[in-house]
C-alpha positions in Angstrom: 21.6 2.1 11.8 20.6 -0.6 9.1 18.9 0.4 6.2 14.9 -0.9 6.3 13.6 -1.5 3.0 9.4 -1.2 3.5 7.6 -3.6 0.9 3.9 -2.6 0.6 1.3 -4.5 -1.7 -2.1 -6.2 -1.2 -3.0 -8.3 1.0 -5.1 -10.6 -1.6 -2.4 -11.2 -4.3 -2.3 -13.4 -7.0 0.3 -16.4 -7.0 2.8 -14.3 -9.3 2.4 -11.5 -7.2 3.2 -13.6 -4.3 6.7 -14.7 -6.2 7.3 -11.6 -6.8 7.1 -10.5 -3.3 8.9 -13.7 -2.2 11.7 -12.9 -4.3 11.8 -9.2 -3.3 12.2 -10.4 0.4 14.8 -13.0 -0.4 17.0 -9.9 -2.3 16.2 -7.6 0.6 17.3 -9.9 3.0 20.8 -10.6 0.9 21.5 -7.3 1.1 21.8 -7.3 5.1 18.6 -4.9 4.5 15.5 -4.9 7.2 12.2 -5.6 5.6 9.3 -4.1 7.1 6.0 -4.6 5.8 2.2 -4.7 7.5 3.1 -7.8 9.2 -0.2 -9.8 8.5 0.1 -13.6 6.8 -1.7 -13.1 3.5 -0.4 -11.5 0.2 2.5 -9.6 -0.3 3.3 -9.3 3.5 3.3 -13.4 3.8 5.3 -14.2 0.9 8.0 -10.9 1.1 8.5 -11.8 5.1 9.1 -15.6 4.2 11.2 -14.6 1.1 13.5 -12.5 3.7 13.6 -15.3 6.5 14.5 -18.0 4.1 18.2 -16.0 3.4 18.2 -15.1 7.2 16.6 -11.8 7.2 15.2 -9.3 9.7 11.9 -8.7 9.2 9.5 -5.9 11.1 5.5 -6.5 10.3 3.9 -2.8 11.6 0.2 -5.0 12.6 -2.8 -2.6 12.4 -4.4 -4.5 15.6 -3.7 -4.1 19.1 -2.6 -7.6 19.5 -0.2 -10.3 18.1 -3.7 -12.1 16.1 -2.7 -12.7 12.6 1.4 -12.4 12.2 3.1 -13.7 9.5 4.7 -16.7 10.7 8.0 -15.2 9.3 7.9 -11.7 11.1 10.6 -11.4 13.8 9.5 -8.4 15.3 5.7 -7.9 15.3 4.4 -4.4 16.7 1.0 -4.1 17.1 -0.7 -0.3 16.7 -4.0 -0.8 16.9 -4.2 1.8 14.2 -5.6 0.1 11.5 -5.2 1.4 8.5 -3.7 4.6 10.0 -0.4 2.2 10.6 0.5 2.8 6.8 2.0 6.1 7.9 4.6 4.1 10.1 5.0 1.7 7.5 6.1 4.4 5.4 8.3 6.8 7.9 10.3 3.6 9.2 11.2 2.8 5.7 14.5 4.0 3.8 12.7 3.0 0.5 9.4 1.7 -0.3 9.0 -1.0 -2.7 5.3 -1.2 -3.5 3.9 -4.5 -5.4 0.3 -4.6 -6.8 -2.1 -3.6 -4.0 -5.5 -1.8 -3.5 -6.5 1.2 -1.3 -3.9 0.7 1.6 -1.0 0.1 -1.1 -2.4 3.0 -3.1 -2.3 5.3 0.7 0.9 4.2 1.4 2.4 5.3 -2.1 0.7 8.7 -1.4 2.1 8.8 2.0 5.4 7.9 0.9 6.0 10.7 -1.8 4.1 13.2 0.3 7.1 12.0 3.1 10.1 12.0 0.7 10.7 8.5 0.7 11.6 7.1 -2.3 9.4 4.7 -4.1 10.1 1.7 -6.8 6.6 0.5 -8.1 7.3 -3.2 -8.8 5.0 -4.8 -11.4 1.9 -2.4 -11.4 0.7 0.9 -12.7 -1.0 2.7 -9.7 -3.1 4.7 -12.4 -5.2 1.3 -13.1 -4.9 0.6 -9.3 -6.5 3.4 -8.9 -9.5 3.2 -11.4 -9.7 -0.8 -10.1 -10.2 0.3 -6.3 -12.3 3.4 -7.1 -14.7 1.9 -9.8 -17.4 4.2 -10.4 -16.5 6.2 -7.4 -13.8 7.6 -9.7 -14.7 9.8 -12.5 -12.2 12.3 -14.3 -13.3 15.5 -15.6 -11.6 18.4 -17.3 -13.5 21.6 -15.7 -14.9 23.0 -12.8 -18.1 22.8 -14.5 -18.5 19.1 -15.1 -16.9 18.5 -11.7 -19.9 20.0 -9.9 -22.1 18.2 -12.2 -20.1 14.9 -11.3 -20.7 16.1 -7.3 -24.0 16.3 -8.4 -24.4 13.1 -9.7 -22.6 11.5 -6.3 -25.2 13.2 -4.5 -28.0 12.1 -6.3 -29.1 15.5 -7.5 -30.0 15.9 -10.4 -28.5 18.4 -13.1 -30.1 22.1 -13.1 -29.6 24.3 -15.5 -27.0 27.0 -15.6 -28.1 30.5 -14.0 -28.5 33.2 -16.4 -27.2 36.4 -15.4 -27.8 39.9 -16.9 
């Protein structure tokens, strides 16, 4: 069995992101690794499947449609799930070893599903922490107690504070 290597980052990524990417699929492919990634021609997906074919690589793009609309141009072997983003968990339980570039919500799922998994994963050029806060904006909010996490439910909920019941 070959060893697949899944590489996991956005699909809107800057151009040194994309280099990054590019490169990663280029190493990948030296190897005699398989790349699998989402399959889709945009960010990280694009530039990693056309860094792979360049040194004659085999590259799997896991498509969350039900059809071929969309591949990479660079993807030898497109399968189509029709999962949306559900098809992260294949992404992840085909791979050997997740490399994951700067990405948003479906990179940040696919970390998660990856350590929850087992896999092993290399974070390449990001911090998922400030991921994280950039994806959930003011839908994120850190607390330190049970307290001022209701208050924050609250807040979510649009109700507003009460005051603590007294007891005696």
């Amino acid at each position: 069995m070959r060893t697949v290597i899944g590489v996991m980052g956005g699909g809107a990524a800057d151009a040194a992101t994309r280099v990054l990417a590019h490169t990663i699929g280029s190493l990948i492919a030296a190897e005699g690794w398989v790349l699998l990634n989402g399959g889709r021609d945009c960010g990280v997906m694009a530039a990693s499947a056309a860094g792979a074919a360049a040194m004659g690589g085999l590259v799997v793009g896991v498509l969350p449609n039900d059809d071929f609309d969309g591949v990479a141009p660079d993807v030898d072997i497109a399968i189509p799930t029709g999962m949306g983003d559900a098809r992260n968990v294949i992404n992840i339980l085909a791979s050997h070893v997740v490399l994951a570039l700067p990405g948003g919500a479906g990179t940040l799922s696919e970390v998660a599903h990856a350590l929850k998994a087992g896999r092993p994963v290399v974070l390449v050029g990001w911090n998922p922490g400030e991921a994280l806060r950039a994806v959930g904006g003011s839908r994120l909010v850190i607390v330190d107690s049970a307290e001022e996490a209701i208050v924050a439910a609250k807040r979510f909920l649009g109700k507003p504070r009460t005051q603590p019941r007294v007891t005696h």
